[in-house]
DRENGU-67619 format. One line per 5 residues: number of its first residue (from 1); for each residue x negated, z, y of N, C-alpha, C. Coordinates in Angstrom, 3 decimals, always signed. Layout:
BEGIN
NUM	X/Z/Y/X/Z/Y/X/Z/Y | ...
END
This chain:
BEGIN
1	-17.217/+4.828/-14.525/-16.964/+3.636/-13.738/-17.828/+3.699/-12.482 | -18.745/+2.602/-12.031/-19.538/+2.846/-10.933/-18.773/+2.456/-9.937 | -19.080/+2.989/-8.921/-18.554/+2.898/-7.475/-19.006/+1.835/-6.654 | -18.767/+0.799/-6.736/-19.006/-0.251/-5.975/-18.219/-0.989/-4.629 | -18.826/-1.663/-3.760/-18.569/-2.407/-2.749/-16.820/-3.117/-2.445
6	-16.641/-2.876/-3.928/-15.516/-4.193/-3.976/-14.243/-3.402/-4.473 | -14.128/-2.194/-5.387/-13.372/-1.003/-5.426/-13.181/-0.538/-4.082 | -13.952/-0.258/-3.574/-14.012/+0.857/-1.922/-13.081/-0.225/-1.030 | -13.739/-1.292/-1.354/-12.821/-2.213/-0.325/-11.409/-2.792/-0.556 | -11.112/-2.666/-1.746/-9.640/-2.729/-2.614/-8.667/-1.508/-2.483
11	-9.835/+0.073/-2.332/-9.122/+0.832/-2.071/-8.410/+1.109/-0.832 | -9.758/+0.658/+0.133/-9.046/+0.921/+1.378/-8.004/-0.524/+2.406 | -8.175/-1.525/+1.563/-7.147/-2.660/+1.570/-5.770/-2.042/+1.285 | -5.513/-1.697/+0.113/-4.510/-1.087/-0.516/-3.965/+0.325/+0.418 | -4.903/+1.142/+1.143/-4.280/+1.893/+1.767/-3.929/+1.273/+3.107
16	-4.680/+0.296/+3.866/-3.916/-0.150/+5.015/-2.622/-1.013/+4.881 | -2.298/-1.852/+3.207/-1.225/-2.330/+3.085/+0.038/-1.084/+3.287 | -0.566/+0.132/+2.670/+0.861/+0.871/+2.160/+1.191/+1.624/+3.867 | -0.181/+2.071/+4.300/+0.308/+2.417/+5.607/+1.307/+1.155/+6.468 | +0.880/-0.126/+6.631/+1.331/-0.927/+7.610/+2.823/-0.956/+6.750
21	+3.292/-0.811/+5.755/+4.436/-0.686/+5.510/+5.032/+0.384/+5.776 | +4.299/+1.581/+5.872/+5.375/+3.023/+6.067/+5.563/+2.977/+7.530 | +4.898/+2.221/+8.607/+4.964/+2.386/+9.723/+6.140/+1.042/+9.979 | +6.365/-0.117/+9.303/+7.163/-1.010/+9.310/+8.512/-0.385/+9.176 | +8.901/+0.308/+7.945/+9.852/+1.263/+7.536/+10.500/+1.960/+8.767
26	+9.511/+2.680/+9.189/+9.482/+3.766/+10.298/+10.375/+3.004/+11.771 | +9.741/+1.996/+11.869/+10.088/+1.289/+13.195/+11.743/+0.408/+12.860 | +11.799/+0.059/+11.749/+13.217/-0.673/+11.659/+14.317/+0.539/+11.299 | +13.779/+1.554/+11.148/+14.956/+2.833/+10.584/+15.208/+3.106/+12.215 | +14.431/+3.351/+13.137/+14.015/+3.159/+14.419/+15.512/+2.463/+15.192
31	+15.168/+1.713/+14.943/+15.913/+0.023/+15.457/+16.992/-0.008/+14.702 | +17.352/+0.599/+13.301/+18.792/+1.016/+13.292/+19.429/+2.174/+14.192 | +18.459/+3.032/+14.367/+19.238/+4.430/+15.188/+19.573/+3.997/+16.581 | +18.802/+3.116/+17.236/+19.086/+2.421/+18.449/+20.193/+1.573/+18.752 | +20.388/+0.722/+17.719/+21.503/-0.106/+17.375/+22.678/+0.257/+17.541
36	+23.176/+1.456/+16.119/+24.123/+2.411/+16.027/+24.177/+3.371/+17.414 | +23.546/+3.235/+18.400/+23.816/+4.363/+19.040/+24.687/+3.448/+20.090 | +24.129/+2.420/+20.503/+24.901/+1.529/+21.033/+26.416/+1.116/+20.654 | +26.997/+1.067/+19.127/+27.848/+0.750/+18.558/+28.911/+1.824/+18.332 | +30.198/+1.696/+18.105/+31.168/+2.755/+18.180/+30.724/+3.596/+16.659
41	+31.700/+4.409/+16.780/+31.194/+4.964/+15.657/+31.430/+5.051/+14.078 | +32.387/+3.998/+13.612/+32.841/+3.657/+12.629/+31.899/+2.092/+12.102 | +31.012/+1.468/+13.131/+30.767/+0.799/+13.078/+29.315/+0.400/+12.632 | +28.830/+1.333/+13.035/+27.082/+1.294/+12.774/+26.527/+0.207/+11.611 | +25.444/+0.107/+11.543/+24.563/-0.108/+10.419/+24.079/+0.711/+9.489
46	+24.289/+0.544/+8.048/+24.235/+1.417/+7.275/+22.486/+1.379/+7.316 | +22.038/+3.079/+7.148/+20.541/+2.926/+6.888/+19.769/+2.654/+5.429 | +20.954/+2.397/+4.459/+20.619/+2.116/+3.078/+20.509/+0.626/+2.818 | +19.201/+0.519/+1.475/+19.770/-1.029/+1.567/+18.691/-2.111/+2.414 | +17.847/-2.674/+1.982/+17.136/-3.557/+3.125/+16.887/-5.141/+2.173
51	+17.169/-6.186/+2.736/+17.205/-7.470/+2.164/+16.816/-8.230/+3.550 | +16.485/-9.489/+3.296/+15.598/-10.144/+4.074/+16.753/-10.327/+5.319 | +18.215/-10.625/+4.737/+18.784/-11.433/+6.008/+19.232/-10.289/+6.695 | +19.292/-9.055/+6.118/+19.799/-7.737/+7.268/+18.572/-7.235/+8.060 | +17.670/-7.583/+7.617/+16.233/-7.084/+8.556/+16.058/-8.041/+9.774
56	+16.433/-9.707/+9.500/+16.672/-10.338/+10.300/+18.029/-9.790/+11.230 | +18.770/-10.086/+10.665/+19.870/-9.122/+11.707/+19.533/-8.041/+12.682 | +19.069/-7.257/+12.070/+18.877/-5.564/+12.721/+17.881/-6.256/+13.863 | +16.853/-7.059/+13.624/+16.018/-7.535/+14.283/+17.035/-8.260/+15.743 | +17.571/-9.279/+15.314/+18.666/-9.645/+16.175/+19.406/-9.126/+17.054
61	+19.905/-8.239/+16.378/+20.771/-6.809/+17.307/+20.262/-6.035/+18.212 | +18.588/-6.273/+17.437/+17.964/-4.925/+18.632/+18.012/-5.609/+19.968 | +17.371/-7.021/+19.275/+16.773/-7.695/+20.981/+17.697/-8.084/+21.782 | +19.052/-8.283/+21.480/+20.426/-8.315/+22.109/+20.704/-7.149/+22.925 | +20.458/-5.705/+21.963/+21.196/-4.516/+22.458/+19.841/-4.533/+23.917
66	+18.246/-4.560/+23.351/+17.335/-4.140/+24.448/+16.499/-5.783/+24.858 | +16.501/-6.251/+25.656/+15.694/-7.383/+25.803/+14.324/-7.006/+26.504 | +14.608/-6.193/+26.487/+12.835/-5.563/+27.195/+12.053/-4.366/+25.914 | +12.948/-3.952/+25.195/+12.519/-3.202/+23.624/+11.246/-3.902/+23.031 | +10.274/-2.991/+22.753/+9.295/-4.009/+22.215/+8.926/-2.821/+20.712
71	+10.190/-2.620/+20.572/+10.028/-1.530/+19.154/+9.830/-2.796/+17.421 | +10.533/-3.898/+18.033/+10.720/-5.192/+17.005/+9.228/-5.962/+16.921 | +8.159/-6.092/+18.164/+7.088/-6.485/+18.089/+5.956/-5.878/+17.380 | +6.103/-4.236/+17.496/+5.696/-2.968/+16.627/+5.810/-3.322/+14.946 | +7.150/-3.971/+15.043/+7.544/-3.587/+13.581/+7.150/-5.110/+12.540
76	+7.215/-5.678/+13.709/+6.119/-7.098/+13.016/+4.913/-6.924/+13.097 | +4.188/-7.141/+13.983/+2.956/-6.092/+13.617/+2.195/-5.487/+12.448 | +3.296/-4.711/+12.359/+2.748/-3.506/+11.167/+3.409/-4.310/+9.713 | +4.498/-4.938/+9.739/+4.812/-6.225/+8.699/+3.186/-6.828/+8.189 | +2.938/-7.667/+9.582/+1.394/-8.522/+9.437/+0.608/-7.670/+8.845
81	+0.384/-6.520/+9.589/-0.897/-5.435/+8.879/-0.844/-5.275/+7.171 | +0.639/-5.087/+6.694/+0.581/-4.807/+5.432/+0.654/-6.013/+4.646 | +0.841/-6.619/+5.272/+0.700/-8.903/+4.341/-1.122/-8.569/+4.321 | -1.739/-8.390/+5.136/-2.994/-8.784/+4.816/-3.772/-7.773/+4.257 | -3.372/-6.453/+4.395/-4.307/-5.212/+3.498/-3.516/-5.905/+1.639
86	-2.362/-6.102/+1.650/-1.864/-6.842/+0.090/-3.298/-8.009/+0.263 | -2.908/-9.028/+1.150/-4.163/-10.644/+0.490/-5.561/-9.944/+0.222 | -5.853/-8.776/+0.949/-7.332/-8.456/+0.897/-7.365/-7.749/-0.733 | -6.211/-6.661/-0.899/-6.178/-6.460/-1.850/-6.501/-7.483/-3.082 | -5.359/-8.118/-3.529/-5.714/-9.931/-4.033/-7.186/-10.160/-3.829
91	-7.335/-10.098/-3.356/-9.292/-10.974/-3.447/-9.945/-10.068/-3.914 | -9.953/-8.722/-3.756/-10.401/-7.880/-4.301/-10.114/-7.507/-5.579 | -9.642/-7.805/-5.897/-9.227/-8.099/-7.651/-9.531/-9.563/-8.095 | -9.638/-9.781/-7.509/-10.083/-11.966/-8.154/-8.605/-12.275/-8.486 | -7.744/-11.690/-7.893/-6.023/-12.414/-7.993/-6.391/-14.031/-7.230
96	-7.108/-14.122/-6.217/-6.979/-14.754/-5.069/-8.384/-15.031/-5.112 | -8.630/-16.271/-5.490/-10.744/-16.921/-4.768/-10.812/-16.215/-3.262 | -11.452/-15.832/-3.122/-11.700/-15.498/-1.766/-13.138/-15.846/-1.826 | -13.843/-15.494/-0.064/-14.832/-15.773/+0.220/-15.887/-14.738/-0.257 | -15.531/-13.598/-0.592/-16.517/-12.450/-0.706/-16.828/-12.455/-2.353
101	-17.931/-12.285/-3.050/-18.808/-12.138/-3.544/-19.226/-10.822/-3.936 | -18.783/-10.081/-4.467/-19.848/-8.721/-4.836/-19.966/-8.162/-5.658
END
């Protein structure tokens, strides 16, 4: 298989998607321990388990518990980073017309 322009760039698409997700991971497990520390202790947020409307939540809670916390801006962020190393991925496979050519 030759090594071309458009592999290299799929590969390393694909690794900034999976990173911007392990660092997404990282920051909302984060923002549960912050949460729960605030909360009594029968009460916490479980760290198992992630669905769209509890990520919204946890998100919610943080900026309630810290209004100056910018651990939730981090964790979108690195959300965005891994949406677009995935679309680059996509074009790099011809999932997706893109502009590049190679």
């Amino acid at each position: 298989m030759p090594l071309n322009i458009t592999l290299v760039a799929g590969v390393a698409s694909l690794c900034l998607a999976l990173t911007g997700l392990f660092v997404a991971n990282m920051l909302l497990t984060m923002m549960i321990g912050e949460i729960n520390r605030k909360r009594e202790a029968g009460a916490g947020v479980s760290y198992l388990g992630f669905s769209f409307p509890k990520i919204l939540r946890i998100f919610g809670e943080y900026r309630r518990a810290y209004p100056s916390g910018r651990m939730h801006i981090l964790a979108l962020a690195a959300f965005a980073t891994a949406l677009l190393g995935l679309v680059s991925v996509a074009v790099c496979m011809r999932v997706v017309p893109g502009m590049i050519v190679l």
